[in-house]
C-alpha positions as CSV (number, residue, x, y, z in Angstrom):
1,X,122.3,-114.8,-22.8
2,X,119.6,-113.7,-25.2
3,X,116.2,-115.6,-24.4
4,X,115.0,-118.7,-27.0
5,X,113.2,-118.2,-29.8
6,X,109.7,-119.8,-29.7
7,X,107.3,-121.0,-32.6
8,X,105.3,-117.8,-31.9
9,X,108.4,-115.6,-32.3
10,X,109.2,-117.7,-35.2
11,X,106.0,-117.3,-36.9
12,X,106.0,-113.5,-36.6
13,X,109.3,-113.1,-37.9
14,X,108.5,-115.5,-41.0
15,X,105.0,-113.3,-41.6
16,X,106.8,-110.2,-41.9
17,X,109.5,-112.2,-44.7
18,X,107.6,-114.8,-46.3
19,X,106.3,-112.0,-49.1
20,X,110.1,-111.2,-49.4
21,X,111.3,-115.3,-50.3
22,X,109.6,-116.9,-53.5
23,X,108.5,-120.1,-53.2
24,X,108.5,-119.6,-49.6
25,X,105.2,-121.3,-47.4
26,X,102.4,-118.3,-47.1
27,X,101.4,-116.4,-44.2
28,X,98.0,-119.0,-44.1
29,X,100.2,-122.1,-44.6
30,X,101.9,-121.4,-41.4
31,X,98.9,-119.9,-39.6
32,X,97.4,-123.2,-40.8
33,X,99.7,-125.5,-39.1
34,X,100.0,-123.5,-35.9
35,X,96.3,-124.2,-35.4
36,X,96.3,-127.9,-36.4
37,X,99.1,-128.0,-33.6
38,X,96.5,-126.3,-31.3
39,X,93.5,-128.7,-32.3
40,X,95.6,-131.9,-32.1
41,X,97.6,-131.0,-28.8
42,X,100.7,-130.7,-30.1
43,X,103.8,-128.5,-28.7
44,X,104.3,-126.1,-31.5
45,X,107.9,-125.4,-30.5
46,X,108.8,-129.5,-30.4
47,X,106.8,-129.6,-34.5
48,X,109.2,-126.6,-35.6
49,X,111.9,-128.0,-34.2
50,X,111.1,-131.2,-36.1
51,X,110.8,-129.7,-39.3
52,X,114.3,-128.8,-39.2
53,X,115.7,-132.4,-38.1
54,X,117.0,-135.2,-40.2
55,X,113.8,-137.7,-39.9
56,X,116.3,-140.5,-39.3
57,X,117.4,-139.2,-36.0
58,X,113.7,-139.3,-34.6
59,X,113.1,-141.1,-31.8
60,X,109.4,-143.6,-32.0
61,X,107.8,-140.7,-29.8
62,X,108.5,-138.3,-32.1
63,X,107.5,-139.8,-35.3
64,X,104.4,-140.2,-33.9
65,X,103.8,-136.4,-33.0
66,X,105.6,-135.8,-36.2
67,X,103.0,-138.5,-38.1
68,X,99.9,-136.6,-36.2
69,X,100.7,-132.9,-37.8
70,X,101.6,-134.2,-41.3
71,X,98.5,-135.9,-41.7
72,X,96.6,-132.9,-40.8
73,X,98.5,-130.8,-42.5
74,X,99.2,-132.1,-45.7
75,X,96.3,-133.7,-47.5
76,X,98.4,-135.1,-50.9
77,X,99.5,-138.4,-50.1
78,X,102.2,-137.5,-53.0
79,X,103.6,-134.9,-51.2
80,X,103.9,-136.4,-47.8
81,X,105.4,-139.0,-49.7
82,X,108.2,-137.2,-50.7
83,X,108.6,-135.0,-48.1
84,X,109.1,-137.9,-45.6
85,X,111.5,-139.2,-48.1
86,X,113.5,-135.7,-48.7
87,X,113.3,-135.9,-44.4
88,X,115.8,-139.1,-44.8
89,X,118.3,-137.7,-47.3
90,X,121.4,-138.6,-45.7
91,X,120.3,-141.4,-43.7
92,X,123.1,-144.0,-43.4
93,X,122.8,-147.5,-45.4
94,X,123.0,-150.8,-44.3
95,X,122.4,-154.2,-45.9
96,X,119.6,-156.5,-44.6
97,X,118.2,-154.7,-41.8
98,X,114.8,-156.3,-40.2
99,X,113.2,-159.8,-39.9
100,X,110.7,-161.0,-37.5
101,X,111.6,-160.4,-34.0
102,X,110.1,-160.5,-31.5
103,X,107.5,-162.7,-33.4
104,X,110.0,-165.4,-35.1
105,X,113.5,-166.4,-34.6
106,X,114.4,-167.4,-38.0
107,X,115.7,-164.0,-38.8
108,X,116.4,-162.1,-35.5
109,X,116.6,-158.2,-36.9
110,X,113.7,-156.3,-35.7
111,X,110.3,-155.3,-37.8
112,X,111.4,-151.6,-38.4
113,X,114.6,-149.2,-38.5
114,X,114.1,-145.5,-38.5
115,X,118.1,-145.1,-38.2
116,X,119.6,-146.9,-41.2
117,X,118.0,-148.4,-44.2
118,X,118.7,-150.3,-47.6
119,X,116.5,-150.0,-50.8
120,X,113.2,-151.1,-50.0
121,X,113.5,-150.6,-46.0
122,X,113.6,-146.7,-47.0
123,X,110.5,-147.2,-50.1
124,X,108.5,-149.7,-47.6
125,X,109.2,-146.8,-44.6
126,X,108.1,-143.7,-46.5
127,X,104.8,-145.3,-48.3
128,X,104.1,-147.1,-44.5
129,X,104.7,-143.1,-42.9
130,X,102.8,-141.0,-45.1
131,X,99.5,-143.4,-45.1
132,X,99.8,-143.4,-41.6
133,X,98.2,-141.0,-38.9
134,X,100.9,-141.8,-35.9
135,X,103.2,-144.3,-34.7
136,X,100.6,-147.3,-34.0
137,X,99.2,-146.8,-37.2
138,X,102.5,-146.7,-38.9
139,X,103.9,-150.0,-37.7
140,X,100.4,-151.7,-38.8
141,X,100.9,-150.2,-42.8
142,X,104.6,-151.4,-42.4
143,X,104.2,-154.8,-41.9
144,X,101.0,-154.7,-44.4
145,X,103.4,-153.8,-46.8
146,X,106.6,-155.9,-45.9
147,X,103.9,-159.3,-46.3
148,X,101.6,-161.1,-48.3
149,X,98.3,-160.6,-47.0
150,X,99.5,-158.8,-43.5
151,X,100.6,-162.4,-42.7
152,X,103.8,-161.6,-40.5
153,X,106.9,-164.2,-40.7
154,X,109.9,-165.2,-43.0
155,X,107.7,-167.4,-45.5
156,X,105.4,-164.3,-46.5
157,X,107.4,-161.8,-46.7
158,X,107.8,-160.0,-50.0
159,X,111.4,-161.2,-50.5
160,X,111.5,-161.0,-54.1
161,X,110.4,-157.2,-55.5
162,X,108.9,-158.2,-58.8
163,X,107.5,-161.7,-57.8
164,X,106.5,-160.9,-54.3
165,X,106.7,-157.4,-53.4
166,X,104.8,-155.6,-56.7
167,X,102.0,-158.2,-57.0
168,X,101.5,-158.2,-52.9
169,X,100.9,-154.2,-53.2
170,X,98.7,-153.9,-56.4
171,X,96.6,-152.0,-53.9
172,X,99.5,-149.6,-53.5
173,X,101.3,-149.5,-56.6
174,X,100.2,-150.9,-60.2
175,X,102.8,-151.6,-62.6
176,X,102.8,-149.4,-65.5
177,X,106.0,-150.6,-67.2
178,X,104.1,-152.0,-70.5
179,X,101.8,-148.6,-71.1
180,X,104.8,-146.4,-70.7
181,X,107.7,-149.3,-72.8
182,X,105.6,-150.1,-75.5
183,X,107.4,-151.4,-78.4
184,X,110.1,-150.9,-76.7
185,X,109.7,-153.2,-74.1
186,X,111.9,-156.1,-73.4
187,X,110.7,-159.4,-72.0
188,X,112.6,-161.8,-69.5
189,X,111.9,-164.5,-67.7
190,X,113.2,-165.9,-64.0
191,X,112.8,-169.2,-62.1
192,X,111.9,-169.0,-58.2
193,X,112.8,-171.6,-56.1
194,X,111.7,-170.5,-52.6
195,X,112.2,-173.7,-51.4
196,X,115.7,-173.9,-51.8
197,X,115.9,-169.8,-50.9
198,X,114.6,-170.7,-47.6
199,X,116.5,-173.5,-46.8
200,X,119.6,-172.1,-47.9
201,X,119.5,-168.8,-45.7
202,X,117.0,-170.1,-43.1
203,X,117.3,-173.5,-42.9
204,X,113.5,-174.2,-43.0
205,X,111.9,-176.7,-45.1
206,X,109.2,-175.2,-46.5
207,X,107.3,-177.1,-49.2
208,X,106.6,-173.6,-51.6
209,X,106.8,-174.8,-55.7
210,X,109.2,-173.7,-58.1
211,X,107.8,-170.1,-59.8
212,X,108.4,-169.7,-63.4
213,X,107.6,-165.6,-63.4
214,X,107.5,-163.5,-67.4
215,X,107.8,-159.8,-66.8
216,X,109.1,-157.0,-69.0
217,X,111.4,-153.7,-68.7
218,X,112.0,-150.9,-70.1
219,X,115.9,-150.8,-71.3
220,X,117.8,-147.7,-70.1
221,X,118.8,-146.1,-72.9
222,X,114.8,-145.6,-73.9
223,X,114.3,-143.7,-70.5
224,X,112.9,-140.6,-72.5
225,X,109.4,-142.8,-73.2
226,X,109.1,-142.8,-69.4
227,X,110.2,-139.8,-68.3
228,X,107.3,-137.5,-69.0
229,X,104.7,-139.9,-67.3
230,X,106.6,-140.4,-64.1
231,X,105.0,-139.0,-61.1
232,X,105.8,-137.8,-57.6
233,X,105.8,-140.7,-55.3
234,X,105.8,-143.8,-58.8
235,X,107.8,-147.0,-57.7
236,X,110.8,-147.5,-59.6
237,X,112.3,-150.9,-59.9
238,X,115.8,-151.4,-61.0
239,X,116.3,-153.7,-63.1
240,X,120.0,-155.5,-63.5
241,X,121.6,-158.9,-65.4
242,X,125.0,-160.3,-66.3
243,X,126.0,-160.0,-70.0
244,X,126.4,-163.4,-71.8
245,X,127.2,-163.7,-75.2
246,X,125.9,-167.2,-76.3
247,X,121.6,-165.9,-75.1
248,X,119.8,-166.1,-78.0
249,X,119.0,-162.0,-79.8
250,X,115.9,-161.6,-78.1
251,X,117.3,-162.5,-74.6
252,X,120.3,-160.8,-74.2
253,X,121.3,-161.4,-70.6
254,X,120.2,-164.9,-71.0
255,X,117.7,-165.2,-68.2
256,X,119.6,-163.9,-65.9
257,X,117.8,-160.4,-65.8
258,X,116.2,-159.5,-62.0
259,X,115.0,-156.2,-59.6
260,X,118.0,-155.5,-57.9
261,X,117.5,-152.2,-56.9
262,X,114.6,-150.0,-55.9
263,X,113.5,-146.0,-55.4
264,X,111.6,-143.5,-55.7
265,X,110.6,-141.1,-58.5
266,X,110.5,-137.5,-57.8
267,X,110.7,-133.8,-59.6
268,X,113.4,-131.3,-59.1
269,X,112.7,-127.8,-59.4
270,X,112.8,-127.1,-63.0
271,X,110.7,-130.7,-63.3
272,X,113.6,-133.2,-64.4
273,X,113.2,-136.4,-62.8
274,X,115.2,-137.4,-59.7
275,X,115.1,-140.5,-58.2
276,X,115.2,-140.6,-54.0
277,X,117.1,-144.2,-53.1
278,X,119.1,-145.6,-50.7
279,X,122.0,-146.8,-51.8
280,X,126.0,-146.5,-50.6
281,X,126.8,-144.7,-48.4
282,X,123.4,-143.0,-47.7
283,X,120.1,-142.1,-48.8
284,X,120.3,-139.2,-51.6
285,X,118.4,-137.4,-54.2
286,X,119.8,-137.4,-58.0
287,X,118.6,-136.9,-61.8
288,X,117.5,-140.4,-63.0
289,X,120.1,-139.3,-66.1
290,X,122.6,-139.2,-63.4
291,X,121.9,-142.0,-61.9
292,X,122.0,-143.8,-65.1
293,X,125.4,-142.4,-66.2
294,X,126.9,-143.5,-63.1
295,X,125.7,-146.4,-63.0
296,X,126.6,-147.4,-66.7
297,X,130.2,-146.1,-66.9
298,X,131.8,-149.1,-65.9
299,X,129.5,-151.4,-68.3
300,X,132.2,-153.0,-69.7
301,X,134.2,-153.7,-67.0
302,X,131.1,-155.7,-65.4
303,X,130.3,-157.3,-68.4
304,X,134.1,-158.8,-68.5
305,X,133.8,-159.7,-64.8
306,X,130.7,-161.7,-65.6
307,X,128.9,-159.6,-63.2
308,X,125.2,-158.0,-62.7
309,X,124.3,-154.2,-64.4
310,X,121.6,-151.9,-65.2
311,X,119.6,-153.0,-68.2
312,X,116.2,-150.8,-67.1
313,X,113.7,-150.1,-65.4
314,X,110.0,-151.1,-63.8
315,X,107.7,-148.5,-63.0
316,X,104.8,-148.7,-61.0
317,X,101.8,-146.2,-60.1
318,X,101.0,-144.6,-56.9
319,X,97.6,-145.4,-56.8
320,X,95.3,-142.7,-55.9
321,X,93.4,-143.5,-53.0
322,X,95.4,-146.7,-52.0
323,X,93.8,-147.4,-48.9
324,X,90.1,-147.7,-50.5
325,X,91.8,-150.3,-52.6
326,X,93.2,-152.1,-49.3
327,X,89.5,-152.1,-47.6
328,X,88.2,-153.9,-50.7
329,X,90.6,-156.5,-49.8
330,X,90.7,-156.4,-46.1
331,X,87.4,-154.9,-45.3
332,X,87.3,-151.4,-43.5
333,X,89.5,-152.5,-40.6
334,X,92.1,-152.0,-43.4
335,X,95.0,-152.4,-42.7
336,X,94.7,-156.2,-40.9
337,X,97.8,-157.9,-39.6
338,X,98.3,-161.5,-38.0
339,X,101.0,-162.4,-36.1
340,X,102.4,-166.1,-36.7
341,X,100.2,-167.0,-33.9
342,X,97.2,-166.3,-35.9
343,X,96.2,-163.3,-33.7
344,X,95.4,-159.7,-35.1
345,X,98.9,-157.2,-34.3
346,X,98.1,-154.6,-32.2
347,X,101.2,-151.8,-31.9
């Protein structure tokens, strides 16, 4: 039996090729991270071996080692950003995946899933992975991002994207969707009754007020005003209604428009416009014009069955610096959680 290849053996052999394979990380790129493995204490063999595995299939332990060499390796928070999300491609989908245990019993899934994900568990896991430095850090961005002010439990968390999750993470994201529509824009309106959402999947009375909310999208068929603006890591909100006939011309799904969807914008490799999601039966990568033809071919069949389709799309900004944004809000401990107990999380 021939002996194993090591990360030494593996870096000679790439030297001597990596002049021969465009596009193909340089001699210093790879020198680089060998020493940021040496500095940070890190087993070179375990890091290359990670680079090659589905990031879905990582155990805690090694997203943190994993979390430790990206951050020192890879200062664009755009990159990482898509990186970590190309590292889930294929990760299987499930419906409805965390909640608040071990902290409340209200909804009894746990605060993170690195296995599975739906829509925003895979957004709110790639932005909470690449602004974090290692595991401890990771699970604190997380939950910053799943809840209104770092408050953990079922009343504050961002339940509703538009309403809830978008304005939570203005320090994140920052909705671009008017700049980019124009005149093309389309308004809509939508009625929040968290009261009665609470009640009816928690059973908690919770005395929240009704939420009359005005927004705007851009409709799908005007994508090509968007599409040159969009940038590598941008927060794209999908945006779905039911068809009825009797809305009045300027309302043409009647009030019944909402963010049903959510993903990822990033660039292929002639510069088109892919969106990363996760969505039946797994995460994947795809044109956004693909997306949009797939997702449009049966518009007439839904429209008959009276039920929900894509109308457009929000966009929203990575934000450069995001975390100098989140100390202005939560001082330089940034980012703060508290537990339902009222006591700062410590993971």
């Amino acid at each position: 039996m021939g002996r194993v290849l090591t990360f030494l053996d593996i870096f000679a052999l790439v030297a001597g090729l990596v002049a021969l394979v465009p596009g193909s990380e340089s001699v210093a790129q790879i020198n680089e991270q060998f020493a940021a493995c040496e500095r940070l204490g890190l087993d070179a063999d375990q890091i290359a071996s990670l680079q090659d595995q589905p990031l879905y299939e990582f155990t805690e332990s090694e997203v943190d080692t994993y979390l430790r060499f990206l951050s020192a390796t890879e200062p664009d928070l755009r990159q990482r950003i898509i990186h970590l999300a190309r590292k889930n491609i294929g990760q299987p989908y499930e419906l409805y995946l965390l909640g608040e245990m071990p902290f409340e019993p209200y909804d009894p899934q746990p605060i993170y899933c690195l296995g599975k994900s739906d829509c925003v568990v895979f957004a709110e896991h790639t932005y909470a992975m690449a602004l974090a430095q290692n595991w401890p850090s990771f699970m604190k961005m997380l939950q910053r991002i799943r809840y209104r002010d770092g408050q953990l439990g079922v009343t504050t968390r961002n339940h509703y994207t538009e309403v809830d999750w978008n304005i939570s993470n203005r320090w994140l994201v920052e909705d671009i969707t008017a700049p980019l529509a124009g005149d093309k824009a389309v308004d809509f309106s939508e009625t929040i009754d968290r009261a009665r959402f609470f009640k009816n999947r928690y059973q908690l009375q919770v005395d929240v007020p009704v939420e009359k909310h005005e927004d705007i999208y851009l409709p799908y068929v005007e994508i090509d005003e968007a599409k040159q603006e969009l940038q590598d890591g941008d927060f794209v909100n999908i945006v779905r209604a039911t068809v009825k006939p009797d809305a009045p011309p300027n309302e043409t799904f009647g009030g019944s428009v909402f963010v049903g969807h959510v993903g990822l914008i990033a660039h292929g490799p002639n510069g088109e416009v892919h969106l990363i999601h996760s969505t039946p039966p797994q995460v994947r990568e795809e044109p956004i014009d693909e997306y949009i033809a797939r997702s449009t071919e049966d518009n007439a069949i839904k429209d008959a069955a009276g039920k929900p389709r894509l109308v457009g799309f929000k966009f929203l900004r990575l934000r450069e610096k995001p975390l100098e944004h989140l100390q202005q809000i939560d001082g330089p401990a940034a980012p703060r959680v508290t537990l339902p107990s009222g006591n700062e999380a410590q993971f």
